[in-house]
N, CA and C atoms as an extended XYZ file, in Angstrom:
441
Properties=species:S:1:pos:R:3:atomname:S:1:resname:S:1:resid:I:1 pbc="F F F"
N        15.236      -25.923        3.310 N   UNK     1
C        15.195      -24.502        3.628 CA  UNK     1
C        14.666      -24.362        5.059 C   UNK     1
N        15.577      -23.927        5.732 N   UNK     2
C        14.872      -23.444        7.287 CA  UNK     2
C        13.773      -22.518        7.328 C   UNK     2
N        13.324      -22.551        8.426 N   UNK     3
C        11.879      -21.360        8.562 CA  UNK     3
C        12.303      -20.216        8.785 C   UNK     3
N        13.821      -19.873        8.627 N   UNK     4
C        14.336      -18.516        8.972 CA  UNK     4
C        14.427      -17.717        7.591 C   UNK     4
N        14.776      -18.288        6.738 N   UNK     5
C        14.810      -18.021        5.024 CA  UNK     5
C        13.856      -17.428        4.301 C   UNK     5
N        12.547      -18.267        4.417 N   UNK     6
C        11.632      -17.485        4.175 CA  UNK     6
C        10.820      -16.811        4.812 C   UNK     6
N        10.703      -16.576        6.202 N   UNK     7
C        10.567      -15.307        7.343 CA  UNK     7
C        11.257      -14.167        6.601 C   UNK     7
N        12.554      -14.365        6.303 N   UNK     8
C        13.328      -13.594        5.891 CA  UNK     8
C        13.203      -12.638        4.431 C   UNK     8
N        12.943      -13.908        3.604 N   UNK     9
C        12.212      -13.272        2.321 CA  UNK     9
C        11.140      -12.667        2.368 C   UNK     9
N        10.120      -12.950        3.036 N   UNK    10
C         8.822      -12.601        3.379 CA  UNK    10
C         9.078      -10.977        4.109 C   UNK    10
N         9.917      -10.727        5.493 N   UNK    11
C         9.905       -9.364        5.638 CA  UNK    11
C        11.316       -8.102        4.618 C   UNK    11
N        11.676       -8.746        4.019 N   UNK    12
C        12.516       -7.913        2.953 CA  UNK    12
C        11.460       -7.537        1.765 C   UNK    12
N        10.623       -8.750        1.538 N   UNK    13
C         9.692       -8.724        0.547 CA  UNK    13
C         9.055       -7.177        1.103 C   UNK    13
N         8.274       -7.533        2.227 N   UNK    14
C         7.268       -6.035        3.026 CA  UNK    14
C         7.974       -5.373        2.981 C   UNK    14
N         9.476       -5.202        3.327 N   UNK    15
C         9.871       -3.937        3.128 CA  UNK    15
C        10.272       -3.295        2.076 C   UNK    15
N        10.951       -4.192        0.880 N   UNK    16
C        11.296       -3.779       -0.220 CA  UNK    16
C         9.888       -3.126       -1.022 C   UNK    16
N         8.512       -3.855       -0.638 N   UNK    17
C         7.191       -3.493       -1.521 CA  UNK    17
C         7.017       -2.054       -0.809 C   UNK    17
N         6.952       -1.632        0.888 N   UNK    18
C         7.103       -0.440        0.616 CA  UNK    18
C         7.919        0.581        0.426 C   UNK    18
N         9.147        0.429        0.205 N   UNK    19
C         9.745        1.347       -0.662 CA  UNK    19
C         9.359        1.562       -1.910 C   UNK    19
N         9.337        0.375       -3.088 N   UNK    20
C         8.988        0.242       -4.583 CA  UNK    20
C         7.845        0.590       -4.717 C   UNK    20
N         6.309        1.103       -3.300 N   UNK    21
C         5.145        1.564       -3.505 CA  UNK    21
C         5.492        3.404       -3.212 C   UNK    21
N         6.713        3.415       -2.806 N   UNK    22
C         6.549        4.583       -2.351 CA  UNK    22
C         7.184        5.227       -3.565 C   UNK    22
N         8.102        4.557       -4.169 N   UNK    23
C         8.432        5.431       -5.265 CA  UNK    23
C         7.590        5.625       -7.145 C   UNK    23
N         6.627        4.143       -6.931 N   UNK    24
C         6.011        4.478       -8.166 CA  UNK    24
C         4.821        5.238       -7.688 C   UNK    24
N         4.688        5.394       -6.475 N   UNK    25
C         3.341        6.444       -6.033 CA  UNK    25
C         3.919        7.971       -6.532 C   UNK    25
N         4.725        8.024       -6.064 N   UNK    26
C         5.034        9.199       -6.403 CA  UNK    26
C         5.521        9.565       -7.670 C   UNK    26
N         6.482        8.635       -8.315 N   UNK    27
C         6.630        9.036       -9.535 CA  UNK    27
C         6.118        8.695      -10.602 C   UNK    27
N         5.082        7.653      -10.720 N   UNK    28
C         4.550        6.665      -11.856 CA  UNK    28
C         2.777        7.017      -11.394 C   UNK    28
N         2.423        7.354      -10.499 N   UNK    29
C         1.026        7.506      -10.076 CA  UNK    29
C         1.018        9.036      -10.251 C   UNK    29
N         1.496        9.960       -9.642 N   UNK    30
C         1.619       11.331       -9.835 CA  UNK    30
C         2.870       11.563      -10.738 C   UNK    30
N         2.383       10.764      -11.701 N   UNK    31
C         3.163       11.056      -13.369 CA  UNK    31
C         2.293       10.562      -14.879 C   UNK    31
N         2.940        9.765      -14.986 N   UNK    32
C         2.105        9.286      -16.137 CA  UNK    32
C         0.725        8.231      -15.941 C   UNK    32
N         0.451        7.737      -14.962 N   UNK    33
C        -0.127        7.069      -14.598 CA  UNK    33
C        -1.696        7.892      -13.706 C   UNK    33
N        -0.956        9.102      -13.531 N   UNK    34
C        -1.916       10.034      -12.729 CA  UNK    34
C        -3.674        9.764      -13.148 C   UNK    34
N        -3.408        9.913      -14.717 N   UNK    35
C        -4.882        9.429      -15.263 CA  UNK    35
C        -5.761        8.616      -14.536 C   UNK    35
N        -5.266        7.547      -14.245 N   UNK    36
C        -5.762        6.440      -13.105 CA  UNK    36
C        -5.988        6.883      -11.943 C   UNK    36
N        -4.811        7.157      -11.296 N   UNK    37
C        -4.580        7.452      -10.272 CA  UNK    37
C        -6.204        8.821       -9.580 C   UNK    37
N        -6.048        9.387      -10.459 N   UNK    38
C        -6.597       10.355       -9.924 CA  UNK    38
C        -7.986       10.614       -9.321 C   UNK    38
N        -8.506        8.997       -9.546 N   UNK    39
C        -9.612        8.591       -9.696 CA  UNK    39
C        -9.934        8.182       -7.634 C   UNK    39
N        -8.798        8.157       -6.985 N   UNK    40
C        -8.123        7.898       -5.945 CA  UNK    40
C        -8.158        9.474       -5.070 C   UNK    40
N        -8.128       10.267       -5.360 N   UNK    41
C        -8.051       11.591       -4.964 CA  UNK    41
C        -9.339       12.411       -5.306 C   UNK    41
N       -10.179       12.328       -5.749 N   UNK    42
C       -11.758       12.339       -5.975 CA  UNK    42
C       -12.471       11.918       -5.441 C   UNK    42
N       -13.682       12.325       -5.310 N   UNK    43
C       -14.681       11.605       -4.492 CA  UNK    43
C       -15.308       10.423       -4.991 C   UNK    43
N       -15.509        9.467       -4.265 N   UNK    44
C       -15.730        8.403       -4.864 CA  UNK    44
C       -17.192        8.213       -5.364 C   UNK    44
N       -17.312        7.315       -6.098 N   UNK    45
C       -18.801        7.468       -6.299 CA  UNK    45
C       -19.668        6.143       -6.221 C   UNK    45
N       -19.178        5.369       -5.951 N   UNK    46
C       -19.321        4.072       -6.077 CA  UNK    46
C       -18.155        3.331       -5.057 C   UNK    46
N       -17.961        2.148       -4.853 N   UNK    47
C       -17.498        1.079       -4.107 CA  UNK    47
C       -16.055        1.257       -4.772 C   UNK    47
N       -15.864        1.286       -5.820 N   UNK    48
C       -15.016        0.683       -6.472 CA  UNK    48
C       -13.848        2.304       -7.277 C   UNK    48
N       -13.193        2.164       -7.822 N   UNK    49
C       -12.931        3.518       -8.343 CA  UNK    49
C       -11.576        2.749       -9.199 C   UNK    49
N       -11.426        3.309      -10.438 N   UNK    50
C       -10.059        3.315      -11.272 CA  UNK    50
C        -9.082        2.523      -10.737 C   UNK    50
N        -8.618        3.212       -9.915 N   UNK    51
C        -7.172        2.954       -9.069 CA  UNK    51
C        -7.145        1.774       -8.518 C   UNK    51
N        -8.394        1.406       -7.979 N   UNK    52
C        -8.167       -0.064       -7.492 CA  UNK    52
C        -7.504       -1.278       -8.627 C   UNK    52
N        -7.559       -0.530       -9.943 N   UNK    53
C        -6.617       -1.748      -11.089 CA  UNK    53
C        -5.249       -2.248      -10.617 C   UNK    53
N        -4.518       -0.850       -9.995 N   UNK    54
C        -3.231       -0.816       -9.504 CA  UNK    54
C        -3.338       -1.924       -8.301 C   UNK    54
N        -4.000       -2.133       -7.278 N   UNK    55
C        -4.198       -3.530       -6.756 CA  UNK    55
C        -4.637       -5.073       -7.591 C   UNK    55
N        -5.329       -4.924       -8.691 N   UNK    56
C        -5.710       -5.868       -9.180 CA  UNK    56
C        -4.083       -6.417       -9.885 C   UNK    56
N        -3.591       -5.383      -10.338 N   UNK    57
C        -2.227       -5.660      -11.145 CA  UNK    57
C        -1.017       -6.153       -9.854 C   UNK    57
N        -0.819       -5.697       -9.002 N   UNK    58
C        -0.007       -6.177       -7.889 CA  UNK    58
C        -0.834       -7.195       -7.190 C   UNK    58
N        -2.002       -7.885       -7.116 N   UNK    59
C        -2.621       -9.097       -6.615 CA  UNK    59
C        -2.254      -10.464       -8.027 C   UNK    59
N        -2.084      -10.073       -9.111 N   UNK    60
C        -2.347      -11.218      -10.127 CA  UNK    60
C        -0.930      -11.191      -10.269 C   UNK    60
N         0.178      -10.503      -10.067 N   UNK    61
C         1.746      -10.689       -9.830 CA  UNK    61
C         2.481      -11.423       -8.622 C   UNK    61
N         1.697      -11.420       -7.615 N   UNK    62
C         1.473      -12.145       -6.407 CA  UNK    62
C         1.461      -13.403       -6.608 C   UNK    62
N         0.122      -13.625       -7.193 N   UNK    63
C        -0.435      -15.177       -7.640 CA  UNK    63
C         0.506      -15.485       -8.625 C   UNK    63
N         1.015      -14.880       -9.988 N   UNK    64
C         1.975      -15.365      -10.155 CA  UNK    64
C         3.169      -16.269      -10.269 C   UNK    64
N         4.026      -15.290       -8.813 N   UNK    65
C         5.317      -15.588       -8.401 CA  UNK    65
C         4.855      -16.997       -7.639 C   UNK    65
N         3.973      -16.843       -7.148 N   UNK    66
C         3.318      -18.018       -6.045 CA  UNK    66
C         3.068      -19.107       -6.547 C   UNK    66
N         2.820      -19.172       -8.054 N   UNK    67
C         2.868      -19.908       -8.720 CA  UNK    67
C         3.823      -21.400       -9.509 C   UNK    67
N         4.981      -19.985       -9.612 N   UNK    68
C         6.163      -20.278       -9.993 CA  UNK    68
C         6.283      -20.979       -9.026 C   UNK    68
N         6.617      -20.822       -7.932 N   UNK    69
C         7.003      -21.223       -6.635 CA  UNK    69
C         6.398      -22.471       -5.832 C   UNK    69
N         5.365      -23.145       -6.454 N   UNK    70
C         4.734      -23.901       -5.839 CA  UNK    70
C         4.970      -24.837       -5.537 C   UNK    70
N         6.048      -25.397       -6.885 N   UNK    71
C         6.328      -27.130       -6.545 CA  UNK    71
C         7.172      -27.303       -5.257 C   UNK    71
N         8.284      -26.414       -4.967 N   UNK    72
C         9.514      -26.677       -4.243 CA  UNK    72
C         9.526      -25.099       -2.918 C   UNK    72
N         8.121      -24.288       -2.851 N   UNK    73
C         7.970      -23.271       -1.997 CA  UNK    73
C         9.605      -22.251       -1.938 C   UNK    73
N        10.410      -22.381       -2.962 N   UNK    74
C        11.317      -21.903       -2.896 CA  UNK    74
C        11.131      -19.854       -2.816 C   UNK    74
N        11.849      -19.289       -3.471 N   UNK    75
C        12.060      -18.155       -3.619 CA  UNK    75
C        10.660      -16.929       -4.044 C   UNK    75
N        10.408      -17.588       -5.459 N   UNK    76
C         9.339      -17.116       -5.933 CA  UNK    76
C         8.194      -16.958       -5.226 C   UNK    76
N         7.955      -17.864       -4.668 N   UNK    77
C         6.474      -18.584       -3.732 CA  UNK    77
C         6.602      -17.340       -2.346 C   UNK    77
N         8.144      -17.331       -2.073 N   UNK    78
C         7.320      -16.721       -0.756 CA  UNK    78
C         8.121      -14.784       -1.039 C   UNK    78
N         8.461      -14.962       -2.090 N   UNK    79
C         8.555      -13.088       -2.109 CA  UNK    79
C         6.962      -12.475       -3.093 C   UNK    79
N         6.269      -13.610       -3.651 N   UNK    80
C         4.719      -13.728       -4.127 CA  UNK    80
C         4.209      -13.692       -2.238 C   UNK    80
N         4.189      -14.829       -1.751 N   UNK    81
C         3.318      -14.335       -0.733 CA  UNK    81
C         3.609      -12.683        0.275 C   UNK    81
N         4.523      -12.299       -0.056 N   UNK    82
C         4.987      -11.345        0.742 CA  UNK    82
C         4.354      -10.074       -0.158 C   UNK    82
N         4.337      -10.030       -1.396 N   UNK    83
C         3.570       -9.288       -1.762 CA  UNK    83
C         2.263       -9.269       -1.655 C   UNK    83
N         1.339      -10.066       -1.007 N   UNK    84
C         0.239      -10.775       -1.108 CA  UNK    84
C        -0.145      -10.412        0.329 C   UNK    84
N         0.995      -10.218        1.501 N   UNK    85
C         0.450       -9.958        2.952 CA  UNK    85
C         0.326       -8.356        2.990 C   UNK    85
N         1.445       -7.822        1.797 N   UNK    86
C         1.199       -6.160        1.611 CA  UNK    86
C        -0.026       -6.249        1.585 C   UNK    86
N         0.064       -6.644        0.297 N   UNK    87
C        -1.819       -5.938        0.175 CA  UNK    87
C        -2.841       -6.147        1.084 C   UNK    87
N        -2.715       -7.406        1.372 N   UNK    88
C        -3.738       -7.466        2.632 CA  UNK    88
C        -3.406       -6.464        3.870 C   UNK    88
N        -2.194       -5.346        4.143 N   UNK    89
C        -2.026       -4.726        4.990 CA  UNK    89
C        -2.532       -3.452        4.483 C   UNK    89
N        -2.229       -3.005        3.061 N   UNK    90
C        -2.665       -2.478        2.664 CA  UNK    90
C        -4.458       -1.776        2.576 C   UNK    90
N        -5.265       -3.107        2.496 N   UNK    91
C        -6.556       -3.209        1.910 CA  UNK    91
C        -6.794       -2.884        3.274 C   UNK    91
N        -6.524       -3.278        4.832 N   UNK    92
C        -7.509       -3.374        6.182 CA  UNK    92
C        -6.572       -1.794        6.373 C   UNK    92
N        -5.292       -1.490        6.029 N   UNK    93
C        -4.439       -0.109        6.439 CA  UNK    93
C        -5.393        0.735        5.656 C   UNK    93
N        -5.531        1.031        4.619 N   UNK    94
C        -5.711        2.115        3.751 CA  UNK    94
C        -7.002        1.929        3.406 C   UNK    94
N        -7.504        0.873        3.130 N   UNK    95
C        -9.177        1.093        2.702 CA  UNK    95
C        -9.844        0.995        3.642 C   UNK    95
N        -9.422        0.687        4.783 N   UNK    96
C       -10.251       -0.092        5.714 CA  UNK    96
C       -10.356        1.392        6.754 C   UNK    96
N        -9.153        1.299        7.410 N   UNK    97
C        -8.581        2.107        8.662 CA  UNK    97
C        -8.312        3.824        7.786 C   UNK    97
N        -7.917        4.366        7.036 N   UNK    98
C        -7.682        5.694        6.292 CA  UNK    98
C        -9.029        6.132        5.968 C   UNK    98
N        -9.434        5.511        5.045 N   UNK    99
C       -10.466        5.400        4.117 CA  UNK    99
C       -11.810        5.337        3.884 C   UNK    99
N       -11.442        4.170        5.549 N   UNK   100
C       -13.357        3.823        5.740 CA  UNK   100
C       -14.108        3.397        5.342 C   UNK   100
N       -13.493        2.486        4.095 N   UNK   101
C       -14.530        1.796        3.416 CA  UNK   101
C       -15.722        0.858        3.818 C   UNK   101
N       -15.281        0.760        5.087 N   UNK   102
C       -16.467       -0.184        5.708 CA  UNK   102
C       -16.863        0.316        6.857 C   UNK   102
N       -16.333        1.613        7.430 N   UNK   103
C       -16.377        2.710        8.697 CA  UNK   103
C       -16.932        1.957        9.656 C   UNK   103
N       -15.910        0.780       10.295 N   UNK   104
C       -15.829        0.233       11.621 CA  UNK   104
C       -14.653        0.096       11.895 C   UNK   104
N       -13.490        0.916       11.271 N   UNK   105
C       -12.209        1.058       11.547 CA  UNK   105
C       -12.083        2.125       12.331 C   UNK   105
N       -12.060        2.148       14.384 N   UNK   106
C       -11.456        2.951       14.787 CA  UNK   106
C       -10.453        3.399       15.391 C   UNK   106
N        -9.403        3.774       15.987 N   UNK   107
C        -8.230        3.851       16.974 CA  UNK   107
C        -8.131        5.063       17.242 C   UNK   107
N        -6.958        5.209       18.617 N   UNK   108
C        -6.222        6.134       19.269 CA  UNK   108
C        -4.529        6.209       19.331 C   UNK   108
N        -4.337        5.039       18.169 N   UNK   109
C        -3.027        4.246       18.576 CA  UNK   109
C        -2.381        5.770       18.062 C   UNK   109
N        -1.215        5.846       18.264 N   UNK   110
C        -0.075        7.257       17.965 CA  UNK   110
C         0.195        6.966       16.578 C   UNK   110
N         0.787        5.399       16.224 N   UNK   111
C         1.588        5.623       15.186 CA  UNK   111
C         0.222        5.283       13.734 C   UNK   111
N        -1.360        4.657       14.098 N   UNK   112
C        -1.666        4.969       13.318 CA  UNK   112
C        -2.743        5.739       12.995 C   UNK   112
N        -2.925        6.999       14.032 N   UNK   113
C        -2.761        8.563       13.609 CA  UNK   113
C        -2.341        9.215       13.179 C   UNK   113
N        -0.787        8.898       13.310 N   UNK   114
C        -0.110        9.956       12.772 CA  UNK   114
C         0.164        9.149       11.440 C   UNK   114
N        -0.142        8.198       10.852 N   UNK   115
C        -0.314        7.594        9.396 CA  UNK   115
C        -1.442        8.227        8.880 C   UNK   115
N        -2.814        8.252        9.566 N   UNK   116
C        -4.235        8.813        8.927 CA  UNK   116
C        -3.488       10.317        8.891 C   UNK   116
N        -3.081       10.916        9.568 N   UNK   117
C        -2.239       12.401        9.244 CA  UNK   117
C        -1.790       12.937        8.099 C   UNK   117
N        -0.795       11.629        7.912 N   UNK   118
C         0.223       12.132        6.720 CA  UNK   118
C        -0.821       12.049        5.351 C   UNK   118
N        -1.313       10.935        5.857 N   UNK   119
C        -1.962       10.594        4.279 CA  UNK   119
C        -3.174       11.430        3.867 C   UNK   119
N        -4.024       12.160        5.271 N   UNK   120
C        -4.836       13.155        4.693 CA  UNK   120
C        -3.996       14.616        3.698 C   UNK   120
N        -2.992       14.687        4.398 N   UNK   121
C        -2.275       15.589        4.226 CA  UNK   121
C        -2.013       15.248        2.605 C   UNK   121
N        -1.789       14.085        2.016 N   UNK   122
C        -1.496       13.429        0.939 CA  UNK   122
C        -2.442       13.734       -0.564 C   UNK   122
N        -3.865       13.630        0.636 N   UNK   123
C        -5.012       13.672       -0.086 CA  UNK   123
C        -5.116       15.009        0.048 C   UNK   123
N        -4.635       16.502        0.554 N   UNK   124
C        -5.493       17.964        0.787 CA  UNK   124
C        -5.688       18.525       -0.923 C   UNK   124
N        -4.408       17.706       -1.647 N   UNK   125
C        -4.613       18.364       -2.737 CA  UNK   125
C        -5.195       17.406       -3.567 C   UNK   125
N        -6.335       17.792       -4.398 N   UNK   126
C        -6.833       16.749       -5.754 CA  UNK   126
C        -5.915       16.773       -7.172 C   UNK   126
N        -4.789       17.730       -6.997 N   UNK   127
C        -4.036       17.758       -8.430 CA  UNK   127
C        -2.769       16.669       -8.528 C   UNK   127
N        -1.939       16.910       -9.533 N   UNK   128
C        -1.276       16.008       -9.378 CA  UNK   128
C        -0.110       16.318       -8.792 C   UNK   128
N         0.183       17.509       -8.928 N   UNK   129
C         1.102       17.870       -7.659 CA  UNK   129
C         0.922       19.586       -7.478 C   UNK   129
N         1.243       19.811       -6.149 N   UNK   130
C         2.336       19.183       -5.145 CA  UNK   130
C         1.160       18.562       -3.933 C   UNK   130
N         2.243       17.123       -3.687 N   UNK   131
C         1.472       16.680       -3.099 CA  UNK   131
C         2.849       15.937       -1.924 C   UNK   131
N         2.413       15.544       -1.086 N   UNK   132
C         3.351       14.881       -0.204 CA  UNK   132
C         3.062       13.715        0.591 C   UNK   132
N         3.954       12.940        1.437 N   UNK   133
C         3.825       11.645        1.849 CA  UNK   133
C         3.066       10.356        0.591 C   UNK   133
N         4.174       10.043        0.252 N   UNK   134
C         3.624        9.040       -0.744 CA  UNK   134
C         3.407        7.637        0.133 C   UNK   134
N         4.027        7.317        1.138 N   UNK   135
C         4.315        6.295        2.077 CA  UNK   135
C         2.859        5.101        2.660 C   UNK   135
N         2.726        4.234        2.559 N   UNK   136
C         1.698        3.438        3.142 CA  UNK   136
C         2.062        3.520        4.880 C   UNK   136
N         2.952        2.458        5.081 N   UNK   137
C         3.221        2.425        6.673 CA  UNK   137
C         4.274        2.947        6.990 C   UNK   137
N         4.978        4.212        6.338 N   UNK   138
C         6.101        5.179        6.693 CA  UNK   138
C         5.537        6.729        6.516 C   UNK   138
N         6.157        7.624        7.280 N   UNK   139
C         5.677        9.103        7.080 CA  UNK   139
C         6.425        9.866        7.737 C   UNK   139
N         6.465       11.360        7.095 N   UNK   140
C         7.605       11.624        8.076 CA  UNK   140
C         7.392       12.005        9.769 C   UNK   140
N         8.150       12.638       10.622 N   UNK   141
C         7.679       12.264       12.063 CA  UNK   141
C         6.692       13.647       12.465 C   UNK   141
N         6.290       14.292       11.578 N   UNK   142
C         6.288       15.798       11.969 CA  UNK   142
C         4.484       15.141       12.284 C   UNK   142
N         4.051       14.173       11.419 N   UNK   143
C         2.605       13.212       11.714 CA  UNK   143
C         2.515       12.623       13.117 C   UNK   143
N         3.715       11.996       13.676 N   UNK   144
C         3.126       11.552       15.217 CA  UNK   144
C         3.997       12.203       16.248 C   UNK   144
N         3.841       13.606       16.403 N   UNK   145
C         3.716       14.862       17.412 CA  UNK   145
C         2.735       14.856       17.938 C   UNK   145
N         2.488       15.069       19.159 N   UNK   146
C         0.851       15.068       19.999 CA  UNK   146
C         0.140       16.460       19.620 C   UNK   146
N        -0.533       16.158       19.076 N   UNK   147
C        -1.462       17.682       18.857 CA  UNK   147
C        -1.847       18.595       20.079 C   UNK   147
């Protein structure tokens, strides 16, 4: 297998995970799942909150595929690691840089302002809907306009 193959799997992987995050956010998180979820849109009270399961469940599917994949690094192994660099984009994007969980995340960059934008905008409401921008590293453009 060339190093182009699984480069390849690896960014279809990132992109296919955020589409498939953008649509169970919206329809499986602000649906039946909201219960959880909602724990995410509240104030936190502690380190930790509900919702972070939804990472624990997409980190142990990761390990997984990665698993599968180990003897021969074929297919499994690296659309597992590709889910595995989400989250880590995820965890420093959204908990880190949105979120603040460790509030030494700062910038001026355009495009991820106008991400902290959409997604406050995401968060204005605590119900389960209406709510908008379900997107991790997509949003629509009306977020990076210069204020």
């Amino acid at each position: 297998m060339t190093i182009l193959i699984p480069i390849g799997i690896l960014l279809c992987t990132l992109i296919g995970m955020e589409c498939f995050s953008w649509f169970i956010h919206k329809f499986l998180f602000h649906g039946p799942l909201w219960f959880i979820h909602k724990t995410h849109h509240q104030e936190r009270h502690g380190f930790l909150e509900l919702n972070d399961m939804f990472s624990i469940g997409f980190a142990a599917l990761s390990m997984y595929l990665m698993y599968l994949g180990k003897d021969d690094f074929g297919v499994y192994f690296w659309i597992g690691l590709g889910i595995s660099v989400y989250g880590i984009i995820y965890f420093i994007f959204h908990d880190w840089f949105i979120h603040n969980r460790f509030k030494a995340f700062k910038s001026s960059n355009w495009y991820l302002l106008g991400i902290r934008r959409a997604h406050k905008m995401h968060h204005k409401s605590t119900k389960k809907n209406p709510s908008e921008e379900f997107g991790l590293l997509w949003a629509s453009r009306k977020y990076f306009k210069k204020a």
